[in-house]
C-alpha positions as CSV (number, residue, x, y, z in Angstrom):
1,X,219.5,168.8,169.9
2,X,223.1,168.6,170.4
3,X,223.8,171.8,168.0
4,X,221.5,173.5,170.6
5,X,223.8,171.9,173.6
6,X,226.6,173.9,171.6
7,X,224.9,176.6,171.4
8,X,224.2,177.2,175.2
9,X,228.2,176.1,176.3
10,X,229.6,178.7,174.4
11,X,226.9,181.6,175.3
12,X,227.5,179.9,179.1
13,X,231.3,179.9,178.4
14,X,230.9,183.9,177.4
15,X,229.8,184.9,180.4
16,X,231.6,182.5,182.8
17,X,234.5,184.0,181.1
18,X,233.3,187.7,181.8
19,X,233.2,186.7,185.5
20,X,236.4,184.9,186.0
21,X,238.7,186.4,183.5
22,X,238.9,182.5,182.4
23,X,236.7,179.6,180.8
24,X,235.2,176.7,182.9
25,X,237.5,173.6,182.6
26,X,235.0,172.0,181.5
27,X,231.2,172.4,180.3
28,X,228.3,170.4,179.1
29,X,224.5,170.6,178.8
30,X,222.1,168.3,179.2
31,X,218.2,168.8,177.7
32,X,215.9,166.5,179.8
33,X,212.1,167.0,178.8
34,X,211.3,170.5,179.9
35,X,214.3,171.3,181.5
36,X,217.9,172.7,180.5
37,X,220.9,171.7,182.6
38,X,224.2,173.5,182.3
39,X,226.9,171.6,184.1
40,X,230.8,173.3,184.6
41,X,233.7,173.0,186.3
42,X,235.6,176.4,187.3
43,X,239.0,176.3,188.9
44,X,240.2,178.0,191.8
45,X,242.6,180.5,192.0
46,X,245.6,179.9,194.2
47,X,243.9,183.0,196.7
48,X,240.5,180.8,196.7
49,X,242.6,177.2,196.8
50,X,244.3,178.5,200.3
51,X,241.2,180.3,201.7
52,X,239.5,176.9,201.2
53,X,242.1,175.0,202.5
54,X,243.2,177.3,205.6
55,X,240.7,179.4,206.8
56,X,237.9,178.1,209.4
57,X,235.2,178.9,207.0
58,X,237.3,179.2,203.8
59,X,235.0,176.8,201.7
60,X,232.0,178.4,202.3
61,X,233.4,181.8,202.1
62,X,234.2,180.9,198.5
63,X,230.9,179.1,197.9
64,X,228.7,182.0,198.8
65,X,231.1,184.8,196.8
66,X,230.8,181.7,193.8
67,X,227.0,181.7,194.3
68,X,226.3,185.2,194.5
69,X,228.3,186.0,191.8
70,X,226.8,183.4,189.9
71,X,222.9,184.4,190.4
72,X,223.6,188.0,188.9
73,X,225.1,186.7,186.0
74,X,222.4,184.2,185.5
75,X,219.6,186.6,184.6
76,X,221.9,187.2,181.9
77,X,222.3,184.0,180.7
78,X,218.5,183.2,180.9
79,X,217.7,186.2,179.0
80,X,220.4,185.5,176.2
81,X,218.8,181.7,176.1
82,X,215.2,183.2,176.0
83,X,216.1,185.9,173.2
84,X,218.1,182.9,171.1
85,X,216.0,179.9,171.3
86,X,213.0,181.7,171.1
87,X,211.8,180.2,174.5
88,X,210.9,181.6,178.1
89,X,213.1,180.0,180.1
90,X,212.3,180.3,183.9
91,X,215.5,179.6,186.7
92,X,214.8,176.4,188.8
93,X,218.2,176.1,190.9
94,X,221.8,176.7,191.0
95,X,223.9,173.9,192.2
96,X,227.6,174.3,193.8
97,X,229.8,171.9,195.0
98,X,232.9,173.5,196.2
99,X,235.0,170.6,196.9
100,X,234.8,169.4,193.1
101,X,234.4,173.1,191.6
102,X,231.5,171.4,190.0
103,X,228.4,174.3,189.4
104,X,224.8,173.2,188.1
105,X,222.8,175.9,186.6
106,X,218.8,174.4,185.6
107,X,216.4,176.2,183.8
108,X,212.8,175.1,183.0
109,X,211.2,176.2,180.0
110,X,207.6,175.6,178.5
């Protein structure tokens, strides 16, 4: 199980990395029953860290450019899963917390 938790951070990391130009600060999975949770921290860029902190609507200005950006890579990420671990994996939800940079990607699979 937990080579398959590997697994999954560092084909997460990959792409989290192609979308930020840097790694998550930190990353782990969790495999409950029949579902796969991917758990990461991102940081903010000093740009994002004063549009949170100074605009009106800064937080959820970042949150929805975060999410968005977020649900086209996650097809991605499903199919990469899907291809490796020889499972179809269906996307349940994608979780963002901007005040902790804390991001929750689930996937269900049969």
């Amino acid at each position: 199980m937990k080579q398959f938790e590997n697994e999954i951070c560092k084909m997460t990391i990959k792409h989290i990395k192609e979308l930020t130009g840097k790694g998550p600060k930190n990353i782990y999975v969790k495999i409950i029953e029949d579902k796969v949770e991917i758990h990461f921290w991102l940081q903010k860029s000093p740009l994002e860290k004063y549009v949170c902190d100074e605009l009106r609507e800064g937080k959820c200005l970042v949150k929805d450019i975060y999410q968005d950006a977020l649900q086209h890579r996650i097809k991605e990420i499903q199919n990469d899963l899907s291809v490796r671990f020889s499972q179809d994996l269906k996307f349940e939800g994608l979780c963002a917390d901007i005040e902790t940079d804390k991001y929750v990607i689930t996937f269900i699979y049969d």
